[in-house]
C-alpha positions as CSV (number, residue, x, y, z in Angstrom):
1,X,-12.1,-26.1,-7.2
2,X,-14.9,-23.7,-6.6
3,X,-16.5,-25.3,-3.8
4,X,-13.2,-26.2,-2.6
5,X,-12.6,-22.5,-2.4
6,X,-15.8,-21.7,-0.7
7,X,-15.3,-24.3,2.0
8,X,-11.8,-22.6,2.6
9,X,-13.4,-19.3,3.1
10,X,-16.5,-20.5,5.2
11,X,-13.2,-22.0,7.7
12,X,-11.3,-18.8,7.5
13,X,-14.1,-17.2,8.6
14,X,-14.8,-19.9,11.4
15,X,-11.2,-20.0,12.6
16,X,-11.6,-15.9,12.7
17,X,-15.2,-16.1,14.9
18,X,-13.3,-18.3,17.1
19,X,-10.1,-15.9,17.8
20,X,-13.3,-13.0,18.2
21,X,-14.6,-15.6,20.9
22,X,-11.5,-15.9,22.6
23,X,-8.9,-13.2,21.7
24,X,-9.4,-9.8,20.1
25,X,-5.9,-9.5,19.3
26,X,-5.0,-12.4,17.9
27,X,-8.4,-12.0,16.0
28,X,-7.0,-8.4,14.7
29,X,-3.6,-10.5,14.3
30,X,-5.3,-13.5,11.9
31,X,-7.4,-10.5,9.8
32,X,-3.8,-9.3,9.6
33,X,-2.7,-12.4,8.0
34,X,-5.9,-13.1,6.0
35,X,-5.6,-9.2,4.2
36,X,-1.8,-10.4,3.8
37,X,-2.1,-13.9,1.9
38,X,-5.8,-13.8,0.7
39,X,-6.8,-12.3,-3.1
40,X,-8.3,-9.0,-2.9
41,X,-11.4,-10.8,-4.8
42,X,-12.6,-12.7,-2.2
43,X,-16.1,-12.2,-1.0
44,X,-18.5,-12.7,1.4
45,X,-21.6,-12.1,0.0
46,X,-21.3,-8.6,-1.9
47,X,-18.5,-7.2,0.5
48,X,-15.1,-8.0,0.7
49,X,-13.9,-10.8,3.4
50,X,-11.4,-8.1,4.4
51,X,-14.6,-5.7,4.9
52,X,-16.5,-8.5,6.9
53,X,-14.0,-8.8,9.3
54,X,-13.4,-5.3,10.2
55,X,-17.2,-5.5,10.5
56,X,-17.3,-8.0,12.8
57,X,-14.3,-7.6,14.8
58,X,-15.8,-3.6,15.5
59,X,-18.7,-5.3,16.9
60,X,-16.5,-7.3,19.2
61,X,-14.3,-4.7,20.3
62,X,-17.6,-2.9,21.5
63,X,-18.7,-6.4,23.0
64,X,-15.7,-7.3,25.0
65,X,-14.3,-3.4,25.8
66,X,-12.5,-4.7,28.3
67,X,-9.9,-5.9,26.2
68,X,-9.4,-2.7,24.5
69,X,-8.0,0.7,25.5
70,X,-10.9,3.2,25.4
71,X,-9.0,5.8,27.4
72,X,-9.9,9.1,26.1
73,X,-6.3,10.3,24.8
74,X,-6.2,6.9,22.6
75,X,-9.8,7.4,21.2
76,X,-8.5,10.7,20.6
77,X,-5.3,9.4,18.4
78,X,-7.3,6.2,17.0
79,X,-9.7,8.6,15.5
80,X,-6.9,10.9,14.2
81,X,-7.3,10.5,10.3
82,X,-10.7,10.6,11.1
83,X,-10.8,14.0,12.4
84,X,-7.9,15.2,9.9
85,X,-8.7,13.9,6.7
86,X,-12.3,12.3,6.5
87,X,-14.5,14.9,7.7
88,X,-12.6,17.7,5.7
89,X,-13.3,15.7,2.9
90,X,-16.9,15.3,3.9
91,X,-17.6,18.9,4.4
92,X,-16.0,20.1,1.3
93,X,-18.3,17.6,-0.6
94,X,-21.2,19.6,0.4
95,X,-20.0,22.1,-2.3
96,X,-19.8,19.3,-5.5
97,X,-21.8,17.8,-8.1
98,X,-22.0,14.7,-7.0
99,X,-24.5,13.4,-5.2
100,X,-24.5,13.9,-1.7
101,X,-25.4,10.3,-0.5
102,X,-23.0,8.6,-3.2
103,X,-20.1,10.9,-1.9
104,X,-20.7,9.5,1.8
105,X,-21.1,5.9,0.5
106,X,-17.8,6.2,-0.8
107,X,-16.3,7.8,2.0
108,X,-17.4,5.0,4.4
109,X,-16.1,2.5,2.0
110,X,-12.6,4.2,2.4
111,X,-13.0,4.5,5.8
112,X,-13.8,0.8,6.2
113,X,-11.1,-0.7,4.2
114,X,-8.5,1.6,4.7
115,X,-8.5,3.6,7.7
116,X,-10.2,1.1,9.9
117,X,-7.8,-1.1,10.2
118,X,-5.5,1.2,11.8
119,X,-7.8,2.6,14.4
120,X,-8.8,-0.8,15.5
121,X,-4.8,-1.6,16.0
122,X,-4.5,1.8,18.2
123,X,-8.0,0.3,20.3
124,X,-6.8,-3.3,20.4
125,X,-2.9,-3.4,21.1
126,X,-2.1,-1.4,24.3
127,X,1.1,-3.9,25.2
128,X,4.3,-4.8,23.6
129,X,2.9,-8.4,24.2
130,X,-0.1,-7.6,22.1
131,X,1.8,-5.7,19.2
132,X,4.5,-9.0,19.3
133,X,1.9,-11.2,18.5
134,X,0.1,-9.1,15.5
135,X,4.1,-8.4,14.3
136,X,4.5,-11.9,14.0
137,X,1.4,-13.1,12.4
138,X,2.4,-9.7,10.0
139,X,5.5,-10.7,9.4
140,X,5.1,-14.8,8.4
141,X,2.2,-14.0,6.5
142,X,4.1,-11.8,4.3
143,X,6.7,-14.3,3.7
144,X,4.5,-16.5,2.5
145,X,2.6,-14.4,-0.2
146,X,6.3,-12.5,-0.9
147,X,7.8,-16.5,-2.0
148,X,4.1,-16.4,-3.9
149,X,4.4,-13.2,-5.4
150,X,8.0,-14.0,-6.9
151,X,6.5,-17.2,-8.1
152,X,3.6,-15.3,-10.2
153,X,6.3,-13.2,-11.7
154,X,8.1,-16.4,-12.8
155,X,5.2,-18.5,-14.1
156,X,3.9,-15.5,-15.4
157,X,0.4,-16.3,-14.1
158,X,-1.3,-15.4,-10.9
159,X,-3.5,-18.5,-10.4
160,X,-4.3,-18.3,-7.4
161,X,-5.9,-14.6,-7.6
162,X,-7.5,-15.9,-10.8
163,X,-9.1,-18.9,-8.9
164,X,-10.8,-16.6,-6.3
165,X,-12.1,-14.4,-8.8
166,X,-13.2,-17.2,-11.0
167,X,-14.9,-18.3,-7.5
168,X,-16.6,-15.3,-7.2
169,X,-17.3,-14.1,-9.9
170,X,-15.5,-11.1,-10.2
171,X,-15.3,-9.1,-13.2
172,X,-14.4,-5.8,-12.9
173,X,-13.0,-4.0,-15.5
174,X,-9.9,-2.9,-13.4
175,X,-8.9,-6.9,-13.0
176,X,-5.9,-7.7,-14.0
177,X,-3.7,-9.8,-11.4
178,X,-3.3,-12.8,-13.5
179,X,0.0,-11.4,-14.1
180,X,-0.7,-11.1,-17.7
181,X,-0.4,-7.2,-18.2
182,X,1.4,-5.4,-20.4
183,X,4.9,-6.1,-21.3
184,X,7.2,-3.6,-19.4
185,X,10.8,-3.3,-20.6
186,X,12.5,-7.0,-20.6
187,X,10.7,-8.1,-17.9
188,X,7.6,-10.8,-19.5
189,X,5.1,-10.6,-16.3
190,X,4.6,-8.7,-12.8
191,X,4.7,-9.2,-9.1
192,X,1.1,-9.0,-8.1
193,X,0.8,-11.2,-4.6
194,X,-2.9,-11.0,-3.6
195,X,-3.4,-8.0,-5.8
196,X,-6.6,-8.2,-8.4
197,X,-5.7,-4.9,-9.4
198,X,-2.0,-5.6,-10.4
199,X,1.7,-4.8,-9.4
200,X,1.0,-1.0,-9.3
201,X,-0.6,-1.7,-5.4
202,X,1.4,-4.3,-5.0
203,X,4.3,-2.7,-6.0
204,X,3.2,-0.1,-3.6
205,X,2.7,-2.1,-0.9
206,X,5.9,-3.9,-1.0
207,X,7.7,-0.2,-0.7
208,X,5.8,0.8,2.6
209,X,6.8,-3.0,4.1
210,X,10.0,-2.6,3.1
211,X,10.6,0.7,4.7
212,X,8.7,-1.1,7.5
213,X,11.3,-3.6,7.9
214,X,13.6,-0.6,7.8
215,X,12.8,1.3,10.3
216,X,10.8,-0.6,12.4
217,X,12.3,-0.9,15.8
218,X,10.1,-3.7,17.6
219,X,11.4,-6.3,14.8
220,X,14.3,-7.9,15.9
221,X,17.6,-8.8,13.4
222,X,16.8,-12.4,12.5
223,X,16.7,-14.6,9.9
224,X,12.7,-14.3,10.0
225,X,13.5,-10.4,9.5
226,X,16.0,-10.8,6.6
227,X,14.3,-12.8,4.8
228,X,11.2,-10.3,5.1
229,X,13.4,-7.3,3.8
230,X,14.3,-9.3,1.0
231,X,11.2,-10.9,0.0
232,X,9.9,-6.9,0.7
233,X,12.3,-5.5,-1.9
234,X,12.7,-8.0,-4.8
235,X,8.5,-7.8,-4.8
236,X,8.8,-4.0,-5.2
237,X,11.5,-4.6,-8.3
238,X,9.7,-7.5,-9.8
239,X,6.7,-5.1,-9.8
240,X,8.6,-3.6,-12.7
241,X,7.1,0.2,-11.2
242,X,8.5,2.7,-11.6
243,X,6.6,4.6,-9.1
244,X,7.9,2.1,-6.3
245,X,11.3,1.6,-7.5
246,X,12.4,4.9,-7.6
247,X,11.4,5.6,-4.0
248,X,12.5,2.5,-3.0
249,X,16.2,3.4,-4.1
250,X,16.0,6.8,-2.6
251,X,15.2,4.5,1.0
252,X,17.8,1.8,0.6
253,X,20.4,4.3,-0.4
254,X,19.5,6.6,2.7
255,X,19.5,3.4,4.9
256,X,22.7,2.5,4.1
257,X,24.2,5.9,5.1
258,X,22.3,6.0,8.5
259,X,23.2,3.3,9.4
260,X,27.2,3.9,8.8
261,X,27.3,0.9,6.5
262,X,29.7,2.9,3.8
263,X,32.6,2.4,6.2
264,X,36.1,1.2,4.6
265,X,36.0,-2.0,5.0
266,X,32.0,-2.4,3.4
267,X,33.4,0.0,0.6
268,X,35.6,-2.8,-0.5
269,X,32.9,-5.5,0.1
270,X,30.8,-3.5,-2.0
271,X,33.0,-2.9,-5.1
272,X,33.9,-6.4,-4.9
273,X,30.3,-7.2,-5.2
274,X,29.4,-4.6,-7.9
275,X,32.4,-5.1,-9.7
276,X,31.2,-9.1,-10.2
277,X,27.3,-7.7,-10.6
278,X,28.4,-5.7,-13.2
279,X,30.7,-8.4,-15.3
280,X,27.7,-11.2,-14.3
281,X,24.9,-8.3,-15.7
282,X,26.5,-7.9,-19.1
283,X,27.3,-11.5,-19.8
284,X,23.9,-12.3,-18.6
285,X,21.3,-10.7,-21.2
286,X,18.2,-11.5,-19.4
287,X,19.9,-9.2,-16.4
288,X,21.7,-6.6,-18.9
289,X,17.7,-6.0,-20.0
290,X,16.7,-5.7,-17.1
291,X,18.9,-3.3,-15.7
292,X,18.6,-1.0,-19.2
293,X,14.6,-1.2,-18.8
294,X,13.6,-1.1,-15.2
295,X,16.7,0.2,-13.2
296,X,17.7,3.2,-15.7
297,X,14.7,4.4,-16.3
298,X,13.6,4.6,-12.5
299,X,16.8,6.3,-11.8
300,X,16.1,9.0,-14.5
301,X,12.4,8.6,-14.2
302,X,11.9,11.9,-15.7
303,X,13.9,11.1,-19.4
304,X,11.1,10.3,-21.1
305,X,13.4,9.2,-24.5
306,X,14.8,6.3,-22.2
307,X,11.9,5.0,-21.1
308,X,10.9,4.9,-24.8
309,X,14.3,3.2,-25.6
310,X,13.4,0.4,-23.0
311,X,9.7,0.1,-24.3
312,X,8.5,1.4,-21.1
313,X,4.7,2.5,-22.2
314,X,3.6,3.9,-18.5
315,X,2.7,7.6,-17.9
316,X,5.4,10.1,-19.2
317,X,6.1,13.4,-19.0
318,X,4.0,14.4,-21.6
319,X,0.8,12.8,-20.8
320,X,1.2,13.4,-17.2
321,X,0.8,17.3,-18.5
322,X,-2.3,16.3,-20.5
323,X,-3.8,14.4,-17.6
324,X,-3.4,17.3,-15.4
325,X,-4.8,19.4,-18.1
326,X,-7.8,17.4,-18.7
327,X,-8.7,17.3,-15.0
328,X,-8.2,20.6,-14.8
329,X,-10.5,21.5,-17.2
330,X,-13.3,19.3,-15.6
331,X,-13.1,21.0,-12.3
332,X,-12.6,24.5,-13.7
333,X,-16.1,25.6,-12.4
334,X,-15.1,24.7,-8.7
335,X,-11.6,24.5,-8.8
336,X,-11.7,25.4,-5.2
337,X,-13.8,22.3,-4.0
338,X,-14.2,19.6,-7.4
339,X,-17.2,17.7,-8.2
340,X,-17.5,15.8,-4.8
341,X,-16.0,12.6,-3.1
342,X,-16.3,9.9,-5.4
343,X,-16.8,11.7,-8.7
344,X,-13.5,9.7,-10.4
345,X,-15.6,6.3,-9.2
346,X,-18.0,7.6,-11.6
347,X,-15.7,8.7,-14.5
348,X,-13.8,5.3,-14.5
349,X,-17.2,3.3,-14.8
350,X,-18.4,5.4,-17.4
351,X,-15.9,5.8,-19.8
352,X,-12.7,3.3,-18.0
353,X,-9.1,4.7,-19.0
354,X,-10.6,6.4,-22.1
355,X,-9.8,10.1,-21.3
356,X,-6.9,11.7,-21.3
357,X,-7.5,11.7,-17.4
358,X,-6.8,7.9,-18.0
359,X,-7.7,6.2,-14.8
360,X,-6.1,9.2,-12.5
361,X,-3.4,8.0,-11.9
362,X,-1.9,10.4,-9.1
363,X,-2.9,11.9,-5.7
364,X,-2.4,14.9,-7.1
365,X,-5.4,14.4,-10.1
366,X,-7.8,11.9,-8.0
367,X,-7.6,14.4,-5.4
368,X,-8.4,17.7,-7.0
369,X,-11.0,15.8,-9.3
370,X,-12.9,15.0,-6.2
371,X,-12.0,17.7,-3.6
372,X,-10.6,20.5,-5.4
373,X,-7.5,22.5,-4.6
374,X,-9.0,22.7,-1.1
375,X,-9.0,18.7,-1.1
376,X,-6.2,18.3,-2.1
377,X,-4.5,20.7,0.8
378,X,-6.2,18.8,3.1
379,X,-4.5,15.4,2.1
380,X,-1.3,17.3,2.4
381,X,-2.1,18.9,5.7
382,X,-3.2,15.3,6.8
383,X,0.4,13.5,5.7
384,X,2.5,16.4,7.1
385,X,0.3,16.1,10.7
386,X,0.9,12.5,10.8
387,X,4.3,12.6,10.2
388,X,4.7,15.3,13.1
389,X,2.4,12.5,15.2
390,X,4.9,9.6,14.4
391,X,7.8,11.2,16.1
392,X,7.9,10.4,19.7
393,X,11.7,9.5,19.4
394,X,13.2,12.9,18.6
395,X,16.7,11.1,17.8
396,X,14.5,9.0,14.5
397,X,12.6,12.1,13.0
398,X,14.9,12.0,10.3
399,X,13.8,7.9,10.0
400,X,10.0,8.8,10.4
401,X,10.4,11.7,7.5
402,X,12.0,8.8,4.9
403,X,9.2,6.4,6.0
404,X,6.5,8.5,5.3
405,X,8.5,10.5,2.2
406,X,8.8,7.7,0.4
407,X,4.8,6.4,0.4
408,X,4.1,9.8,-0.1
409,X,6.5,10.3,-3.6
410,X,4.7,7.2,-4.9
411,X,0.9,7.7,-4.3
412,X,1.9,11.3,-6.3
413,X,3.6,9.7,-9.0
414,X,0.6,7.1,-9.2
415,X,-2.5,7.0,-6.9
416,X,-3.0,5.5,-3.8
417,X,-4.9,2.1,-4.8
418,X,-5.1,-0.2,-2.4
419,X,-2.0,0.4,-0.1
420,X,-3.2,3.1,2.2
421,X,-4.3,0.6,4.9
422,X,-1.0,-1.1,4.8
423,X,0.9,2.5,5.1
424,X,-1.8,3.4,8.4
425,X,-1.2,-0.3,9.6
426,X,3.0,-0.1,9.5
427,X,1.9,3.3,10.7
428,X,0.8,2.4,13.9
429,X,3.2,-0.3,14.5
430,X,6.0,2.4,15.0
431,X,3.7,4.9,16.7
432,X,2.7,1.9,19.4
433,X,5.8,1.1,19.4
434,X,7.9,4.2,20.5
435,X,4.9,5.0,22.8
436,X,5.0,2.1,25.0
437,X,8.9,2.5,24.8
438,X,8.8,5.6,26.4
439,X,6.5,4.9,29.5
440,X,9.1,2.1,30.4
């Protein structure tokens, strides 16, 4: 199985050099897939195969320019979070604890895996032909690790993140995407698709595609695009999160509205249908527990004696007060700029979730820790700006606002993990998108 593995990866990799050879974008289109299906644990050599191939496609951008739109007002908007968030954070780490060269280290690797992704998109696709093919190697891909991740959450198992990791011997103390977390509520195991790090990124990442699928203009109705909504939105349920769940409602419902679906005649589809949900839930107890412990308590998130009720052990009220206490009190010597970029790396590897700071588990806390109140203004400064940046169609602000609302609501009420790339990628899709729209 091991080598069998390795031989997979050593063709991925092949197949990839050969797109690099022939096509940038269907090269930035097949990293899209391999990000999309392949475990987060896979390695080549010490970095991650997502890491290598932003590595080596950067190399070929430069190589074959040509291909690529190096105008100066696209530089300018590729390297937007660049100029907005990174080097803020950069120059405020001058003032921390940490040291200096750790707090850049850390900033590249953030850079790399999260932000790069998106600025290669803006350099690469500069037609709707190019952004087609990337949607559709975006799209299928998802499906694929969407049937998968609904699969883990039945088998209760994620083997096939546990047989990369297995493969490369990755043991770090944050794995746990063999579906076998913690018991949440009724439900027995997780969505965690590709996800070493469980269904909290996941779950995360399901609510950004789903508002993707949403409000993305450039995918057309079909099948291929139902079937991704759905796949999108029973991932971010079966994640059992609250964090995504509630947001996720808050979009659906707000879809629905906008797009006039509460007329008369949908009305009485729609108490037809809930009428015979609600008889098949309460005859059905695996559903009528699942309603009482995911459903509820993401609707009234903040009643802490429900989420008891349901056996719900995440973050409450209460300890979210003594996490913001705790990290309060570690940064009360520089509130203004924290202990440096980095600094909650650190913390976790030297004493895990064994603080009341747990594994800081919020923007709000992560950002602070490492950046101080000054930080974390500049990570709100960044969201609002790009939000602003995303509206070129005047008539979809409100659209744009939801999109970005929503990823925003959940990375406060958790952290941001490992879905930020996804939320710049989906980002760029509908900024790309309206652009070229309006020079036709």
């Amino acid at each position: 199985m091991i080598l069998a593995i390795k031989l997979f990866v050593v063709l991925v990799i092949l197949v990839f050099l050969y797109f690099c050879q022939k096509s940038l974008v269907q090269a930035y289109a097949f990293f899209l897939s391999v990000k999309m299906v392949l475990p987060t644990t896979t390695r080549i050599g010490s970095i991650s195969i997502y890491s290598f191939m932003l590595l080596v496609l950067m190399f070929f951008v430069f190589l074959r320019n040509k291909q690529c739109d190096f105008s100066r007002s696209n530089v300018k908007f590729a390297l937007f979070p660049i100029f907005t968030l990174i080097l803020p954070l950069s120059f405020i780490g001058l003032f921390g604890s940490v040291d200096y060269v750790f707090q850049c280290k850390e900033l590249f690797k953030f850079t790399l895996t999260e932000i790069a992704p998106y600025i290669l998109f803006i350099i690469i696709v500069n037609s709707q032909e190019k952004l087609q093919i990337c949607l559709r190697f975006f799209v299928f891909s998802f499906i694929i690790i969407g049937i998968y991740g609904i699969v883990t959450y039945i088998i209760r198992l994620n083997p096939l993140v546990q047989a990369f990791a297995l493969t490369f011997n990755y043991s770090k103390e944050m794995f746990i995407g063999n579906g076998e977390e913690s018991i949440r509520g009724a439900f027995t195991s997780s969505t965690t698709g590709n996800q070493s790090e469980g269904a909290i990124p996941w779950g995360q990442i399901c609510l950004v595609l789903t508002c993707f699928g949403f409000f993305f203009k450039g995918l057309s109705n079909t099948f291929w695009k139902k079937a991704y909504v759905i796949l999108a939105i029973l991932n971010c349920f079966m994640s059992t999160k609250r964090s995504a769940i509630f947001p996720l409602m808050g979009v659906i419902a707000y879809y629905l509205v906008e797009r006039n679906l509460f007329v008369k005649r949908n009305i009485i589809r729609s108490l037809v249908v809930l009428g015979i949900s609600v008889i098949v839930v309460n005859s059905t107890p695996t559903l009528k527990e699942y309603y009482h412990a995911n459903i509820e308590p993401s609707i009234f998130f903040w009643d802490d004696n429900l989420a008891e009720k349901n056996e719900i052990t995440g973050s409450n009220r209460e300890l979210r007060f003594s996490q913001a206490k705790y990290v309060n009190n570690l940064i009360s010597n520089n509130e203004l700029f924290g202990l440096g970029y980095g600094y909650t790396t650190k913390h976790i590897e030297k004493y895990g979730g064994n603080t009341d700071a747990l594994f800081f588990e919020s923007l709000y806390l992560w950002a602070i820790a490492n950046s101080g109140y000054i930080g974390l203004m500049v990570w709100i400064f960044f969201f609002y700006s790009w939000s602003r940046k995303m509206i070129v169609d005047n008539n979809k602000h409100v659209d744009i606002y939801v999109f970005n609302g929503a990823y925003i609501l959940s990375i406060f009420l958790t952290n941001i993990y490992c879905s930020f790339a996804y939320y710049m990628i989906t980002s760029a899709f509908i900024l790309k998108n309206q652009q070229m729209n309006k020079l036709k």
